[in-house]
C-alpha positions as CSV (number, residue, x, y, z in Angstrom):
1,X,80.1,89.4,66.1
2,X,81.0,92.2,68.8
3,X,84.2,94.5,68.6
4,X,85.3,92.8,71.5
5,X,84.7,89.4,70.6
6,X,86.4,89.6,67.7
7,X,89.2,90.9,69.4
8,X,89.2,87.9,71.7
9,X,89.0,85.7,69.1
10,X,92.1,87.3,67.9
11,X,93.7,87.3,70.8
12,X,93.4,83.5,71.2
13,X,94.3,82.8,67.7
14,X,97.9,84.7,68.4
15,X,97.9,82.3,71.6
16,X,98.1,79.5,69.9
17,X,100.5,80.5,67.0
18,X,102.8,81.5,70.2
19,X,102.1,78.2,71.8
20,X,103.6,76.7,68.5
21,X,106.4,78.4,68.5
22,X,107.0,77.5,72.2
23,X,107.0,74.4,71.1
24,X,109.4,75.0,68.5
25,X,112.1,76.1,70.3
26,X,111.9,73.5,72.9
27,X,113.2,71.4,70.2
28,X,115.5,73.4,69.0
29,X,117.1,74.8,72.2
30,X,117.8,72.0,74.9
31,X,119.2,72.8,78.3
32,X,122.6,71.3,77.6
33,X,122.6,73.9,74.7
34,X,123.0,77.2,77.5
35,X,126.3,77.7,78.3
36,X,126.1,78.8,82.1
37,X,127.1,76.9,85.0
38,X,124.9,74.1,86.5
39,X,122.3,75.4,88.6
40,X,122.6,74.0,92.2
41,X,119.9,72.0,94.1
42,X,119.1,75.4,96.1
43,X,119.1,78.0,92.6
44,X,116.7,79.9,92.0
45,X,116.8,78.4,88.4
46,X,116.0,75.4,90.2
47,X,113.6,76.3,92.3
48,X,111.3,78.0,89.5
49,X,111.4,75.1,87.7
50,X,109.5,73.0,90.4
51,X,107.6,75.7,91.6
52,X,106.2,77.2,88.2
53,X,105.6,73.1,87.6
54,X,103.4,72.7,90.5
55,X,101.7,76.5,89.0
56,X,101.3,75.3,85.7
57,X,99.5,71.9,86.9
58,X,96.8,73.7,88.7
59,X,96.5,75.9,85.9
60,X,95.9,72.8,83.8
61,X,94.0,71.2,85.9
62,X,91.5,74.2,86.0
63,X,91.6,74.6,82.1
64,X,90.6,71.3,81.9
65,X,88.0,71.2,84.0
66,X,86.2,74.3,82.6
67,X,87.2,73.2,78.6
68,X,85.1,69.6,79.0
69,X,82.1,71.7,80.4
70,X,81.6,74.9,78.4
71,X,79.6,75.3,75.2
72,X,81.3,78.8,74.8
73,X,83.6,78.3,71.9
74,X,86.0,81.2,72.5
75,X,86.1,79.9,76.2
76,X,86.5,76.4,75.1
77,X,89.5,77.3,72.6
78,X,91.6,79.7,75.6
79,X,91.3,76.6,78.2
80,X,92.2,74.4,75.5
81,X,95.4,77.0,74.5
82,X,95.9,76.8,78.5
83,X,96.2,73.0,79.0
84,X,98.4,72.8,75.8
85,X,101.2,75.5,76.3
86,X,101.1,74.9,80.2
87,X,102.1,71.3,79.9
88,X,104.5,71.5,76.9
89,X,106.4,74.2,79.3
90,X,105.7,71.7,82.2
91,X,107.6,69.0,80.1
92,X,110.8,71.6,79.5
93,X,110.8,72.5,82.9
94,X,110.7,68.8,84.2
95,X,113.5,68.1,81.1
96,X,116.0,70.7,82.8
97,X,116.4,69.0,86.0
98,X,116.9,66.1,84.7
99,X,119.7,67.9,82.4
100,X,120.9,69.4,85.6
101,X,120.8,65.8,87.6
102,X,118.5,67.7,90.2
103,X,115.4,65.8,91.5
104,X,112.1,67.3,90.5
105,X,110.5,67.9,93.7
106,X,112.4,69.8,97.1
107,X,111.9,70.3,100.6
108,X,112.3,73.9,100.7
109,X,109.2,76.0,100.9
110,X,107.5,77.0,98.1
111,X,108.8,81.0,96.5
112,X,112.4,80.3,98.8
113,X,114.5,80.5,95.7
114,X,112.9,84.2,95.5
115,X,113.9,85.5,98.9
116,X,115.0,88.9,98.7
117,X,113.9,89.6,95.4
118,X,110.4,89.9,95.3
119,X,108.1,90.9,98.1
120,X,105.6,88.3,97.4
121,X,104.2,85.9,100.1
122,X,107.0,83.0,100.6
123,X,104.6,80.8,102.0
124,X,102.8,80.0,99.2
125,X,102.8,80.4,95.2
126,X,101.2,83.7,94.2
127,X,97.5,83.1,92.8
128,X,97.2,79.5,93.8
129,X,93.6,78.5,94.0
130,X,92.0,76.3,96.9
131,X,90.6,73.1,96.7
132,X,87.5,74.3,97.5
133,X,87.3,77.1,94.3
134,X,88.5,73.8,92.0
135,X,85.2,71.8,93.1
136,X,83.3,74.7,92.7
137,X,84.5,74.3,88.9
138,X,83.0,71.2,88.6
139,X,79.9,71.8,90.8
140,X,78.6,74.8,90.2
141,X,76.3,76.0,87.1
142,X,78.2,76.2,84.1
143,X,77.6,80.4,84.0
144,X,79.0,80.6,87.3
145,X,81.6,77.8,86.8
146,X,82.6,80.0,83.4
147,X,82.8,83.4,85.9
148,X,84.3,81.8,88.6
149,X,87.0,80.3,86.3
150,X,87.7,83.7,84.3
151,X,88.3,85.3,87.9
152,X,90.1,82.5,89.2
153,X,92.6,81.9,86.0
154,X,92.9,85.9,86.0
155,X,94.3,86.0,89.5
156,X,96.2,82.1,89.3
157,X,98.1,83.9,85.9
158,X,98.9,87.4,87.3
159,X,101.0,84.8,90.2
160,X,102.9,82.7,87.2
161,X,103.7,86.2,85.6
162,X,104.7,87.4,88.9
163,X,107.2,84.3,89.3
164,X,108.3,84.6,85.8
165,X,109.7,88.1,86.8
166,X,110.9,87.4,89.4
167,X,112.9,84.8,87.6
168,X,114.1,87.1,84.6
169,X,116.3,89.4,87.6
170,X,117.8,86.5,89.1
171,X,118.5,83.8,86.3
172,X,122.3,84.2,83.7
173,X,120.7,81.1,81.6
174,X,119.7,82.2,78.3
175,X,117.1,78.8,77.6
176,X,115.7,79.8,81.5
177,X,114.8,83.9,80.4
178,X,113.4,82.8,77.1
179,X,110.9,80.5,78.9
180,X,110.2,83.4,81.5
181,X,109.8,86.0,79.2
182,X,107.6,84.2,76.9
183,X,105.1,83.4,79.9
184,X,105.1,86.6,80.7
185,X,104.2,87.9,76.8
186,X,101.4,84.9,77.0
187,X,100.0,85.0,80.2
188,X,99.4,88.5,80.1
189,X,97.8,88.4,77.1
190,X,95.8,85.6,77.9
191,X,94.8,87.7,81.2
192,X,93.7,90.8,78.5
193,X,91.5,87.8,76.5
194,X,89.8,87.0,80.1
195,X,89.2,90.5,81.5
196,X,87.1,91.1,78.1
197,X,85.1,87.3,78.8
198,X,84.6,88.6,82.2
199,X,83.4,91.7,81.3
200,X,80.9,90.7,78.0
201,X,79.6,87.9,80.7
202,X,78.9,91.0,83.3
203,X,77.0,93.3,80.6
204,X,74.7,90.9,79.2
């Protein structure tokens, strides 16, 4: 086993003890426990929590696709670390607006909650994918499917830690900069993990 697998292997291993204790303290810290004021319909506190949602469930999506196709077990275990901890934090964000009596979905544009705080595109959600690069997941030969979905998770996770911050200058809730910051620690790491898969897959 290489230096740099190993160190991928360790990388995913601390993944998934974080994913735990993600977990963890969405049982022990519920949104009525936060002591702030209710976020409004038009919050930013809000708005994160639909928009990272919609984030995360492409980010599944994509993890899930790759995770029933590869025979790479390192690959297989960070897609599978992906769909877990994505849709645990999809559930917490979904369980806020209901504590909040805010509906889950809005009108507004996607990123408006971030206006003036971020200079990132306000049309759309940074590092969204298209519908076409998903297909090619599934279509494609699972070398290039495994390259292709390094690149594209890479890019789809610098976006959620780019929201994430975004989040952690505008938010006063306590349960809200917990989340961010620990999908900042996670997705970075996990974007370290799939720099050194891209790279091994380039040199061999």
């Amino acid at each position: 086993m290489t230096r740099r697998v190993r160190l991928v292997s360790a990388a995913i291993v601390v993944l998934a003890t974080l994913s735990v204790g993600v977990g963890i303290g969405a049982v022990i810290s519920q949104p009525g426990d936060d002591d702030s004021a209710t976020p409004a319909d038009d919050s930013a506190d809000a708005g994160f929590a639909r928009d990272m949602s919609t984030h995360h469930a492409q980010a599944v999506s994509m993890a899930d696709t790759i995770r029933t196709r590869t025979q790479d077990p390192l690959l297989a275990a960070l897609a599978t670390d992906i769909v877990l901890t994505q849709q645990s934090q999809i559930g917490r964000f979904s369980g806020w607006l209901d504590q909040w009596g805010l509906p889950a979905t809005s009108l507004r544009p996607p990123m408006s909650w971030a206006q003036g705080h971020t200079t990132m595109d306000m049309q759309t959600m940074p590092g969204m994918v298209s519908n076409d690069e998903i297909r090619q997941l599934e279509s494609l030969p699972i070398e290039a499917a495994e390259a292709l979905f390094l690149t594209l998770m890479i890019r789809h996770h610098q976006g959620g830690v780019e929201m994430a911050e975004a989040i952690l200058t505008m938010t006063d809730r306590d349960d809200v900069h917990r989340l961010a910051s620990s999908i900042v620690a996670g997705q970075q790491s996990e974007i370290e993990a799939m720099q050194s898969m891209l790279e091994d897959r380039s040199t061999a």
